[in-house]
mmCIF file of the N, C-alpha and C atoms, coordinates in Angstrom:
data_MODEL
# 
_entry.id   MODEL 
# 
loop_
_atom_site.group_PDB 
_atom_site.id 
_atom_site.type_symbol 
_atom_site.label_atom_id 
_atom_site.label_alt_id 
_atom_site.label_comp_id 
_atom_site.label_asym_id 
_atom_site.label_entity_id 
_atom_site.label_seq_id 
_atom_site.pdbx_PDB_ins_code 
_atom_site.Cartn_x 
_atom_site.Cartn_y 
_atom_site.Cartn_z 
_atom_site.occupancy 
_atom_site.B_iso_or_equiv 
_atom_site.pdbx_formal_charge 
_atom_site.auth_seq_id 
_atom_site.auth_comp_id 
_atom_site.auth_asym_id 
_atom_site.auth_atom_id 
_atom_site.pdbx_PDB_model_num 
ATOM 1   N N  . UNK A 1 1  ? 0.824  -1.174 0.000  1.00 0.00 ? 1  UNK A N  1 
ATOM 2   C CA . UNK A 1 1  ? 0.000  0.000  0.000  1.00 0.00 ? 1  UNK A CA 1 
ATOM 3   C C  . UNK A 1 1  ? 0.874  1.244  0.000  1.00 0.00 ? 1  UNK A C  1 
ATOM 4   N N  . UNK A 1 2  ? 0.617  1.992  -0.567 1.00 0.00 ? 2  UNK A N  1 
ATOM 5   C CA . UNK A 1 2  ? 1.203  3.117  -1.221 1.00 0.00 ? 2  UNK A CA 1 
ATOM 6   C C  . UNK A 1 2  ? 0.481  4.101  -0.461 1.00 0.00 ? 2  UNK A C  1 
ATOM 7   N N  . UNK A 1 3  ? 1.072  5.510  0.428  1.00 0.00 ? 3  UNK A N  1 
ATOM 8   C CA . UNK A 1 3  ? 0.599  6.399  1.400  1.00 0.00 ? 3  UNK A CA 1 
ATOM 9   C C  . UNK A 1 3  ? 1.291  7.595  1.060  1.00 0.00 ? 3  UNK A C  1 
ATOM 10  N N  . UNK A 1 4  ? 0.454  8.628  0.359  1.00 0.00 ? 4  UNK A N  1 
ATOM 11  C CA . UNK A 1 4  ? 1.207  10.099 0.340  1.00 0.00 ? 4  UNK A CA 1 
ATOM 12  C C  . UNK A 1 4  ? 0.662  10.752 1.166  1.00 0.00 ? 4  UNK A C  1 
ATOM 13  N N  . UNK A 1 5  ? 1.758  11.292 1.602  1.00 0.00 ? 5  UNK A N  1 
ATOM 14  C CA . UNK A 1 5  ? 1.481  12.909 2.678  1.00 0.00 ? 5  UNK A CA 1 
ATOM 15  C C  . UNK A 1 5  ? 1.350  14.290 1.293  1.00 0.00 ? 5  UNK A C  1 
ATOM 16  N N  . UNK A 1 6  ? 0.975  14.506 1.711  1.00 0.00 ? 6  UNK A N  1 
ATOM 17  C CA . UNK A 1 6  ? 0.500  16.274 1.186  1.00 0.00 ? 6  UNK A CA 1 
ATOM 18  C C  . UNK A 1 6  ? 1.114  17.366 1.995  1.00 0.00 ? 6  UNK A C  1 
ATOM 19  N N  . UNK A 1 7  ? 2.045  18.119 2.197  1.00 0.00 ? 7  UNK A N  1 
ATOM 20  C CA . UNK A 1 7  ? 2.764  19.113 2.836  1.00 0.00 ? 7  UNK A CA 1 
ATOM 21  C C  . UNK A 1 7  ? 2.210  20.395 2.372  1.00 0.00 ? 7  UNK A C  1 
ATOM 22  N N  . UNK A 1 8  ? 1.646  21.575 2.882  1.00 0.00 ? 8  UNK A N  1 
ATOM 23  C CA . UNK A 1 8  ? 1.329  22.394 2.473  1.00 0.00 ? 8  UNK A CA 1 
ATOM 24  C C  . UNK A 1 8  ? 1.907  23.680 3.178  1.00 0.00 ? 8  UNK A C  1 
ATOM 25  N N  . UNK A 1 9  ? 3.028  24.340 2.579  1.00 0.00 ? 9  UNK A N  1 
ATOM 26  C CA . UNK A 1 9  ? 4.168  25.328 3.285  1.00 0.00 ? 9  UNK A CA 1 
ATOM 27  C C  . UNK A 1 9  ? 2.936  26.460 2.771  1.00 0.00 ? 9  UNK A C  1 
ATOM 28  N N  . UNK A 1 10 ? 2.761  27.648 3.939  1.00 0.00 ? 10 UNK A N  1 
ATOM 29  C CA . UNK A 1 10 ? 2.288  29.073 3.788  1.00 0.00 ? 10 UNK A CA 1 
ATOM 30  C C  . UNK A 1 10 ? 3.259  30.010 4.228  1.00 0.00 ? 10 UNK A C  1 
ATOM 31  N N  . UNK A 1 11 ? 3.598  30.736 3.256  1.00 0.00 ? 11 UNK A N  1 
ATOM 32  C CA . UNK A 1 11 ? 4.460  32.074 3.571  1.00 0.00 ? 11 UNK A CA 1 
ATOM 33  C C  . UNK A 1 11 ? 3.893  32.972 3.766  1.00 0.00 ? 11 UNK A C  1 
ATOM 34  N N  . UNK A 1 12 ? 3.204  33.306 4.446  1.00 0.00 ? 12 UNK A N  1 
ATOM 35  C CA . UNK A 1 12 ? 2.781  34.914 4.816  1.00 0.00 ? 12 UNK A CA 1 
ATOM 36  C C  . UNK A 1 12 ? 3.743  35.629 5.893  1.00 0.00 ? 12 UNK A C  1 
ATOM 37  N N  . UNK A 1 13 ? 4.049  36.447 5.248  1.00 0.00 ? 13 UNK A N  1 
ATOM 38  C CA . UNK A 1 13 ? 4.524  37.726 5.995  1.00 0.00 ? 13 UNK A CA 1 
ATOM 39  C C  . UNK A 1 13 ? 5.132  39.040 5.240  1.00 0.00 ? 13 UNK A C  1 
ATOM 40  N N  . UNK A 1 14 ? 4.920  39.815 6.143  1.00 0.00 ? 14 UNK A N  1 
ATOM 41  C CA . UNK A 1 14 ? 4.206  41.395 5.938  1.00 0.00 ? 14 UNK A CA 1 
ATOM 42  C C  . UNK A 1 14 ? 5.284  41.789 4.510  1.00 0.00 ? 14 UNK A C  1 
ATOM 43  N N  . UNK A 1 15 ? 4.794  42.654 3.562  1.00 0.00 ? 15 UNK A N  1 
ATOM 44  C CA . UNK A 1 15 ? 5.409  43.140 2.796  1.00 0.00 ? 15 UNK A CA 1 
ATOM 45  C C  . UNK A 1 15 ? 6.529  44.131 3.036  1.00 0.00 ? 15 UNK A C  1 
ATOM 46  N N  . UNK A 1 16 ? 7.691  44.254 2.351  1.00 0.00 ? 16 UNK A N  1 
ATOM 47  C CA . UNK A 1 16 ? 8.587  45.392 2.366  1.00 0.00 ? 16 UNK A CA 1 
ATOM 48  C C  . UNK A 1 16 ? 7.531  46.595 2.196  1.00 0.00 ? 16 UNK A C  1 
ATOM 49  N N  . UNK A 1 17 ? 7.358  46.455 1.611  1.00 0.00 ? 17 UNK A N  1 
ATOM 50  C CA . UNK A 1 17 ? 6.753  47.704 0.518  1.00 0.00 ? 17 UNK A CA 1 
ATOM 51  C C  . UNK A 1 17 ? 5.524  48.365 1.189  1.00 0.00 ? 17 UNK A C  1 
ATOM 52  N N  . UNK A 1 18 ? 4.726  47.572 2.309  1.00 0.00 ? 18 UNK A N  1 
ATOM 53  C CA . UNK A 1 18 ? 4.039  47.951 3.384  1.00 0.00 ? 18 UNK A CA 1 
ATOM 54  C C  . UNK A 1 18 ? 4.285  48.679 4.373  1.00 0.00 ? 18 UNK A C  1 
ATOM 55  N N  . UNK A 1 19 ? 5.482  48.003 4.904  1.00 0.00 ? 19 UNK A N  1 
ATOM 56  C CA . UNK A 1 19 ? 6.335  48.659 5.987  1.00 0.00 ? 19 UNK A CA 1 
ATOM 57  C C  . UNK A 1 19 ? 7.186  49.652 5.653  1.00 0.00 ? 19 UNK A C  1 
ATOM 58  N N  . UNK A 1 20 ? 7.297  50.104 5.092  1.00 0.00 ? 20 UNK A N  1 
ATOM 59  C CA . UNK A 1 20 ? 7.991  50.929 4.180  1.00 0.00 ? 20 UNK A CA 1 
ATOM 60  C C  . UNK A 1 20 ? 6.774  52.597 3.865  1.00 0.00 ? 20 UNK A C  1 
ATOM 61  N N  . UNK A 1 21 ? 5.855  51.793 3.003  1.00 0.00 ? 21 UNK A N  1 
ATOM 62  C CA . UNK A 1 21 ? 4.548  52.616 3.188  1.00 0.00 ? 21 UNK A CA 1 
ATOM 63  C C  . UNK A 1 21 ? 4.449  53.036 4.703  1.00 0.00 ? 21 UNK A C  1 
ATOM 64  N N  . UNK A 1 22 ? 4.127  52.383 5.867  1.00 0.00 ? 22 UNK A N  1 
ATOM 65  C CA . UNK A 1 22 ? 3.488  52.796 6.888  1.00 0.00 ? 22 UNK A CA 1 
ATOM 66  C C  . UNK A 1 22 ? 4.588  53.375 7.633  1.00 0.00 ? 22 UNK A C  1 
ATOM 67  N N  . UNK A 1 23 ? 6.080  53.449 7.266  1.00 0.00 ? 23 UNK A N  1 
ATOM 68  C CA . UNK A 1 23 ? 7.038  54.401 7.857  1.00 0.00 ? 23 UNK A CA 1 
ATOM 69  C C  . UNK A 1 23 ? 6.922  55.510 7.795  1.00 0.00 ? 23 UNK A C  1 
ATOM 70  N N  . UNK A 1 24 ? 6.459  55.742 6.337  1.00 0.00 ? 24 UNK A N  1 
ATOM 71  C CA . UNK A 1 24 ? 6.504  56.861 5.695  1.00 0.00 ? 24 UNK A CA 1 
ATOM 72  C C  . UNK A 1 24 ? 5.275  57.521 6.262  1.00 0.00 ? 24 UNK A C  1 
ATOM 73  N N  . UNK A 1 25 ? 3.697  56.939 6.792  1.00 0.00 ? 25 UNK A N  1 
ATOM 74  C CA . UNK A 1 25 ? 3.322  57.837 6.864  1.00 0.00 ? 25 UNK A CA 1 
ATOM 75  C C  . UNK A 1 25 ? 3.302  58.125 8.529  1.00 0.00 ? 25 UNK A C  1 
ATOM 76  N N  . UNK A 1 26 ? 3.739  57.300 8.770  1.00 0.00 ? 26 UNK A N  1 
ATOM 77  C CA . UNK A 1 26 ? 4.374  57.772 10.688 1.00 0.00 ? 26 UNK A CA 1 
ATOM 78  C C  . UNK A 1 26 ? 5.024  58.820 10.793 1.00 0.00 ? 26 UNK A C  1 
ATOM 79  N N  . UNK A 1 27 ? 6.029  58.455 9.590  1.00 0.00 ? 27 UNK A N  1 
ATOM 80  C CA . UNK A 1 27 ? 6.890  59.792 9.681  1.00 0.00 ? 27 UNK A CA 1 
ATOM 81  C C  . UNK A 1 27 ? 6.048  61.347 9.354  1.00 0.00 ? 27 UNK A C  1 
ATOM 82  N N  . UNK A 1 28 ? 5.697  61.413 8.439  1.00 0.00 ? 28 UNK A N  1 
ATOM 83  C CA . UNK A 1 28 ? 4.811  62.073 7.906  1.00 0.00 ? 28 UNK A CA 1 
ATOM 84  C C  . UNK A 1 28 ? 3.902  62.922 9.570  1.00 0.00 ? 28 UNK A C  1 
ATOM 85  N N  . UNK A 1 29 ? 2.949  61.831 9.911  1.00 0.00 ? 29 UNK A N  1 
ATOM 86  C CA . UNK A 1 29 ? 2.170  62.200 11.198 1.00 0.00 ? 29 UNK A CA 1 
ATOM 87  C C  . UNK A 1 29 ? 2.569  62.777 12.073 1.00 0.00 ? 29 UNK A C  1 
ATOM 88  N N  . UNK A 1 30 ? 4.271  62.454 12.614 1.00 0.00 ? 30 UNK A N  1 
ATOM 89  C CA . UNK A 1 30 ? 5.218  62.666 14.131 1.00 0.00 ? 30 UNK A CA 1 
ATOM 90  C C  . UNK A 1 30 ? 5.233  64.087 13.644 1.00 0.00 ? 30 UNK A C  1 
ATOM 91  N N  . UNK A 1 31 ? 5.939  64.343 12.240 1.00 0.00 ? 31 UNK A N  1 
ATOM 92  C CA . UNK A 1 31 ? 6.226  65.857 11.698 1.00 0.00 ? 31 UNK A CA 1 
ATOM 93  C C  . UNK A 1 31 ? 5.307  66.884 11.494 1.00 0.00 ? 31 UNK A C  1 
ATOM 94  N N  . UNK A 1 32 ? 3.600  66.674 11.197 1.00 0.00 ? 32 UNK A N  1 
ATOM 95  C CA . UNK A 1 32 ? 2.622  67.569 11.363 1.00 0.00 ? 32 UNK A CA 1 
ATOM 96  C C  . UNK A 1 32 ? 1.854  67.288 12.935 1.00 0.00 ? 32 UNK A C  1 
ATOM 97  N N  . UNK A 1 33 ? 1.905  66.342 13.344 1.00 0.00 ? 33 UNK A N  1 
ATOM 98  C CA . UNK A 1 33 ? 1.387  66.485 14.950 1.00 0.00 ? 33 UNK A CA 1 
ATOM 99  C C  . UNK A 1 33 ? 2.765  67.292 15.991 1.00 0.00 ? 33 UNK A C  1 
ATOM 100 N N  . UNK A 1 34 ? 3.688  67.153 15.663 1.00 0.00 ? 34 UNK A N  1 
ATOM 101 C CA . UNK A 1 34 ? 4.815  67.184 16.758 1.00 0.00 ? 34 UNK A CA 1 
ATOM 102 C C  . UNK A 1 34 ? 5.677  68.315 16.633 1.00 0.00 ? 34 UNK A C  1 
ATOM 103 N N  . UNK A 1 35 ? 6.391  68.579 15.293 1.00 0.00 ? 35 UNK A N  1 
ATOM 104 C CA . UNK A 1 35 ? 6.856  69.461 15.351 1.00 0.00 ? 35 UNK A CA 1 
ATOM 105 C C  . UNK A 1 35 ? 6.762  70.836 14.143 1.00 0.00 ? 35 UNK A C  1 
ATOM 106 N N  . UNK A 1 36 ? 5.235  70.679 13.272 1.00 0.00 ? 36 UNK A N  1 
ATOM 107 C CA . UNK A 1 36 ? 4.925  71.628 12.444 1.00 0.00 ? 36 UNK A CA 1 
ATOM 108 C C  . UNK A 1 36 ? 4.383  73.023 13.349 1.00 0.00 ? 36 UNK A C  1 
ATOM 109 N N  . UNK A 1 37 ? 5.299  73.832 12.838 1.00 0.00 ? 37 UNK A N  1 
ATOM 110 C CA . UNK A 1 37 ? 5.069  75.316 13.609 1.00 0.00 ? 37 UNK A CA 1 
ATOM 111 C C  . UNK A 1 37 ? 4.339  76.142 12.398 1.00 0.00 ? 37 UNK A C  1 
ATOM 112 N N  . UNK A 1 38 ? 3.911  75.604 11.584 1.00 0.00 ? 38 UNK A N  1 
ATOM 113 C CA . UNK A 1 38 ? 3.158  76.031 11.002 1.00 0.00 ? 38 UNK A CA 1 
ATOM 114 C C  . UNK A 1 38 ? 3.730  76.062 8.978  1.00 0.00 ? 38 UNK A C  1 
ATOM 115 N N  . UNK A 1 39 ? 4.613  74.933 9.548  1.00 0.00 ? 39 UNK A N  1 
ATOM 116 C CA . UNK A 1 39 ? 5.331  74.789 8.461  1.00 0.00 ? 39 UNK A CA 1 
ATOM 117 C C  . UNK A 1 39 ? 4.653  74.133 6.921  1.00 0.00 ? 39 UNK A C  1 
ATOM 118 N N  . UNK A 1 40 ? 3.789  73.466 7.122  1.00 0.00 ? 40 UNK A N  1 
ATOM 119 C CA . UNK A 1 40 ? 2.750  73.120 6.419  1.00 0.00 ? 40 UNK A CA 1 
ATOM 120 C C  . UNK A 1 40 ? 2.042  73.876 5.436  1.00 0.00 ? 40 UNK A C  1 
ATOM 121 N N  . UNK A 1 41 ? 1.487  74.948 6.070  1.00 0.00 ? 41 UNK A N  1 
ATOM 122 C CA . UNK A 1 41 ? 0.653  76.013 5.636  1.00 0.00 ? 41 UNK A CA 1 
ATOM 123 C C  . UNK A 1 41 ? 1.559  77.024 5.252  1.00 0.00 ? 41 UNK A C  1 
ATOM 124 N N  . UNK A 1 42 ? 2.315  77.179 5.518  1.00 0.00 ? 42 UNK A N  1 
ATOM 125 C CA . UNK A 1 42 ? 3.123  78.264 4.978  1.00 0.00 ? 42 UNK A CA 1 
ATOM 126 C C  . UNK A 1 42 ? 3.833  78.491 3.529  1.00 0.00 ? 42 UNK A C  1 
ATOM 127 N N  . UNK A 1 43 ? 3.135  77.062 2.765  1.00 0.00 ? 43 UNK A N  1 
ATOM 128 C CA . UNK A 1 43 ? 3.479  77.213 1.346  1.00 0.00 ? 43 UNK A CA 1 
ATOM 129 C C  . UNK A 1 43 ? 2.350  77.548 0.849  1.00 0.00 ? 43 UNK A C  1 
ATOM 130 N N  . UNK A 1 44 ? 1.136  77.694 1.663  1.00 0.00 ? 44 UNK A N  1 
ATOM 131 C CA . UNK A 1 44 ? -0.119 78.429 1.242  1.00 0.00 ? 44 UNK A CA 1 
ATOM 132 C C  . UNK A 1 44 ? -0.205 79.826 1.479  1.00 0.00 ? 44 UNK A C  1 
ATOM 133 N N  . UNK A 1 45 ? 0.211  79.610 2.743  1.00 0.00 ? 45 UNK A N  1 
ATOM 134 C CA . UNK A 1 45 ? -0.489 81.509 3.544  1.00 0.00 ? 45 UNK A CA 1 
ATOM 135 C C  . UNK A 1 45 ? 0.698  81.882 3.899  1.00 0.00 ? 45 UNK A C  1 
ATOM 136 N N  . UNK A 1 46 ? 2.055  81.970 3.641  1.00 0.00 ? 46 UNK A N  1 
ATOM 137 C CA . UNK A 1 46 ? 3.222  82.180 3.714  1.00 0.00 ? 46 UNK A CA 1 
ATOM 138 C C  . UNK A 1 46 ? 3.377  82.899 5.206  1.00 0.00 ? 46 UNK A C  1 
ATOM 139 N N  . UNK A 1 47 ? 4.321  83.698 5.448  1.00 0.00 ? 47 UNK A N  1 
ATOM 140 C CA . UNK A 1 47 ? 4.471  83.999 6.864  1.00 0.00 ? 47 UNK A CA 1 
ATOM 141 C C  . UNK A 1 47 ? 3.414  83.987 7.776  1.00 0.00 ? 47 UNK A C  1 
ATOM 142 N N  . UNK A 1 48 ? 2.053  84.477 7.622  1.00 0.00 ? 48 UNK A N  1 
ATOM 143 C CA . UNK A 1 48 ? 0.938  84.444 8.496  1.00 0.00 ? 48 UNK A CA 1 
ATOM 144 C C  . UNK A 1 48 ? 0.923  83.331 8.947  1.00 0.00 ? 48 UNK A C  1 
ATOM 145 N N  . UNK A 1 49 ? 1.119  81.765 8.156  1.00 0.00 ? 49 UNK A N  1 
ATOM 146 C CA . UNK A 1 49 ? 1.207  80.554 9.105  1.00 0.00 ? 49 UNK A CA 1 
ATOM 147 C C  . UNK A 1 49 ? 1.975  79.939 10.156 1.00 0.00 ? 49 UNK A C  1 
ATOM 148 N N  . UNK A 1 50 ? 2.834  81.155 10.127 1.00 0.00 ? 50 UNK A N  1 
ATOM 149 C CA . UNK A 1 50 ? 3.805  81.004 11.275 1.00 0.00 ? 50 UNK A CA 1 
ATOM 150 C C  . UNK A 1 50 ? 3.532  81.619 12.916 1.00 0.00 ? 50 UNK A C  1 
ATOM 151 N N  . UNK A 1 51 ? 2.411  82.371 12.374 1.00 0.00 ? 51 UNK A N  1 
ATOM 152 C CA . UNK A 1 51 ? 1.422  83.299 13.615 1.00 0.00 ? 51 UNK A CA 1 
ATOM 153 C C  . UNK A 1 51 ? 0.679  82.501 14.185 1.00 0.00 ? 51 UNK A C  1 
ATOM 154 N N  . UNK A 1 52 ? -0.473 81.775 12.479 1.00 0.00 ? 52 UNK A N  1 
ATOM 155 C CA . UNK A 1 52 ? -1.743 81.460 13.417 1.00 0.00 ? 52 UNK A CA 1 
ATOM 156 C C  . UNK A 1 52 ? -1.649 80.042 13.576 1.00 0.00 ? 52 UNK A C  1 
ATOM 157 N N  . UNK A 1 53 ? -0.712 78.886 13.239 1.00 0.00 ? 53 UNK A N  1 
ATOM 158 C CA . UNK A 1 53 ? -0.382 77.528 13.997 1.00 0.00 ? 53 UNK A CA 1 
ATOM 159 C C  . UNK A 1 53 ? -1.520 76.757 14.214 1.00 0.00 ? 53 UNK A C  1 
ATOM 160 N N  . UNK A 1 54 ? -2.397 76.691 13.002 1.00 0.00 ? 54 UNK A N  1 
ATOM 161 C CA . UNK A 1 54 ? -3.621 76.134 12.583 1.00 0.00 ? 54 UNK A CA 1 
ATOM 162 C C  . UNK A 1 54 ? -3.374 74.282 13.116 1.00 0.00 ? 54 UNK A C  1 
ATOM 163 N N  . UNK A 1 55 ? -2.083 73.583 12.700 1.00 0.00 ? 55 UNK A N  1 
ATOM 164 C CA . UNK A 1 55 ? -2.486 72.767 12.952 1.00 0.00 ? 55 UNK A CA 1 
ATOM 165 C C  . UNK A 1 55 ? -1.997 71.978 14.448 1.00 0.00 ? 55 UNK A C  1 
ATOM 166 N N  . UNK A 1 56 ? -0.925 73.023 14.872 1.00 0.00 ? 56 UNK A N  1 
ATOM 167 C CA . UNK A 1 56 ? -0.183 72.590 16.128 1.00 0.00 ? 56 UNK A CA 1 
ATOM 168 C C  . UNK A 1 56 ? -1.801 73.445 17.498 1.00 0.00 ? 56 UNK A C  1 
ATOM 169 N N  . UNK A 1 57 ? -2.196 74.328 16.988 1.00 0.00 ? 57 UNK A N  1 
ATOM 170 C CA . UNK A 1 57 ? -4.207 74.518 17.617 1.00 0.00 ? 57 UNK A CA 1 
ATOM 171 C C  . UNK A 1 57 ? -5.024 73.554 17.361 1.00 0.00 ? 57 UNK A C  1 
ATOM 172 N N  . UNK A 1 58 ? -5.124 72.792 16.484 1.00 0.00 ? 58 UNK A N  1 
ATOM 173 C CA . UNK A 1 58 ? -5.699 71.644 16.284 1.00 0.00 ? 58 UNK A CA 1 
ATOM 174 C C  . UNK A 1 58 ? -5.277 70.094 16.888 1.00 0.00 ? 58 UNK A C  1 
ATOM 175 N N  . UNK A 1 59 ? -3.708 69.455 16.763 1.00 0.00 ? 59 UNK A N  1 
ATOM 176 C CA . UNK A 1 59 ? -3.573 69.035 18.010 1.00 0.00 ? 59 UNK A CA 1 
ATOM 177 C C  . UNK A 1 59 ? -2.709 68.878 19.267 1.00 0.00 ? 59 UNK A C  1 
ATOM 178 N N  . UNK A 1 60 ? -3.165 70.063 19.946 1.00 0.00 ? 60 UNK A N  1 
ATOM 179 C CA . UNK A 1 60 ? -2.714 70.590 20.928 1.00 0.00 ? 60 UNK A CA 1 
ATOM 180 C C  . UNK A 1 60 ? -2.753 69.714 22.144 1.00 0.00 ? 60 UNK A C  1 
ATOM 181 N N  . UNK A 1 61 ? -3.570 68.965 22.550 1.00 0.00 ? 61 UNK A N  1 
ATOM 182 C CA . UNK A 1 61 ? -3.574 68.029 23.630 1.00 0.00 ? 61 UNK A CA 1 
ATOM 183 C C  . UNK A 1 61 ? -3.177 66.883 23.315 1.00 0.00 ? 61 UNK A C  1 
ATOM 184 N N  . UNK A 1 62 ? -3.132 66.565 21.857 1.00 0.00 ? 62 UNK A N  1 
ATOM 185 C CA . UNK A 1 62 ? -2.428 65.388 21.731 1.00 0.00 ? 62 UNK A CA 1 
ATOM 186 C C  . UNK A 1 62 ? -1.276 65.421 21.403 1.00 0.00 ? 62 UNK A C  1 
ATOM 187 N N  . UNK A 1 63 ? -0.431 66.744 21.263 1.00 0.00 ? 63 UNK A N  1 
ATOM 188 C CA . UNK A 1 63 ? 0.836  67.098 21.246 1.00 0.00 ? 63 UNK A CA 1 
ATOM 189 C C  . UNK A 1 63 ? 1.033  66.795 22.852 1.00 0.00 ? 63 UNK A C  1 
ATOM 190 N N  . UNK A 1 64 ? 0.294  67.390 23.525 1.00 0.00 ? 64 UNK A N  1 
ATOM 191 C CA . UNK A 1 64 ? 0.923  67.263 25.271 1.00 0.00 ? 64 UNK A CA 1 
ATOM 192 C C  . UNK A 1 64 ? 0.924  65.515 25.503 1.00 0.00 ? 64 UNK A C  1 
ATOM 193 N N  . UNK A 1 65 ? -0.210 65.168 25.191 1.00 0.00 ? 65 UNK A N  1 
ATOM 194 C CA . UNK A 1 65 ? -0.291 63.828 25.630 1.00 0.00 ? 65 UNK A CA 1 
ATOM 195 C C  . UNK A 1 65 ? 1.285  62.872 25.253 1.00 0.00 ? 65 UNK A C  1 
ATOM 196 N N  . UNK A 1 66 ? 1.838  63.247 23.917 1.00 0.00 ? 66 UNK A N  1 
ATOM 197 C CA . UNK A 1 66 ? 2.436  62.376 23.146 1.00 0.00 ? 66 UNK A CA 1 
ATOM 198 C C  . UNK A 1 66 ? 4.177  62.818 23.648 1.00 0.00 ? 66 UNK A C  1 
ATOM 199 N N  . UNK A 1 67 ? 3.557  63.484 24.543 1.00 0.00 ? 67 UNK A N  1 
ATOM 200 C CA . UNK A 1 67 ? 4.804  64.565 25.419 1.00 0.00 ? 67 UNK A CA 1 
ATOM 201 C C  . UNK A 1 67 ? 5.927  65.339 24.383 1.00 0.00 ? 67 UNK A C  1 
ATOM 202 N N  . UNK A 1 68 ? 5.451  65.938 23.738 1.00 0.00 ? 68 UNK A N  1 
ATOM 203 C CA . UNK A 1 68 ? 5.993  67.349 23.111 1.00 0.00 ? 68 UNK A CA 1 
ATOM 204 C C  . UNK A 1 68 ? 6.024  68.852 23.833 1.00 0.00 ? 68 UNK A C  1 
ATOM 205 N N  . UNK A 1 69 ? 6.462  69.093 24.505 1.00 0.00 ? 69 UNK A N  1 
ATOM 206 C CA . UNK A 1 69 ? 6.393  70.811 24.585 1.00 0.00 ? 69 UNK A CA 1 
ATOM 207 C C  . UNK A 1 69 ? 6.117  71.589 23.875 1.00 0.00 ? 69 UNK A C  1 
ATOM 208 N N  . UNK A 1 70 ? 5.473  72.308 23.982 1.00 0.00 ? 70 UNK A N  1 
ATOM 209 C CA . UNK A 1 70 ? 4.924  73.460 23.254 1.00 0.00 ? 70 UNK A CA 1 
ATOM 210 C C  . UNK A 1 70 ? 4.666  75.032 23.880 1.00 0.00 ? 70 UNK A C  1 
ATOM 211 N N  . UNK A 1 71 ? 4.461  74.743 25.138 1.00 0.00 ? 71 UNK A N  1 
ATOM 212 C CA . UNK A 1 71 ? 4.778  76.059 25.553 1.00 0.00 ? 71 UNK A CA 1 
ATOM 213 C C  . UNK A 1 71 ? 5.959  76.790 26.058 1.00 0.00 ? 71 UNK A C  1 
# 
């Protein structure tokens, strides 16, 4: 009697090209939550965005939380 096994190998795991993607937009996030002084906007509304800090007013407690200084 004749008996085959069947082996069935699964490779999953995470893509370069994912992790890579989701660096980028961490990075991206740390730099407009953490340390944009208004640097963002200022290729729109040029010096005035350096006054009114639209998005470091927007998140302001989660800048404290994430322990950034700001004042």
């Amino acid at each position: 009697m004749s008996h085959t096994n069947n082996v069935t190998i699964s490779k999953s795991s995470t893509p370069i090209l994912g992790i890579v993607v989701l660096a980028a937009i961490f990075v991206a996030g740390l730099f407009v939550v953490g340390y944009d002084q208004g640097h963002t906007f200022s290729v729109v509304l040029g010096e005035q965005a350096f006054e009114d800090l639209y998005i470091h007013e927007l998140t302001h407690d989660m800048r404290h939380a994430a322990g950034f200084p700001c004042h």
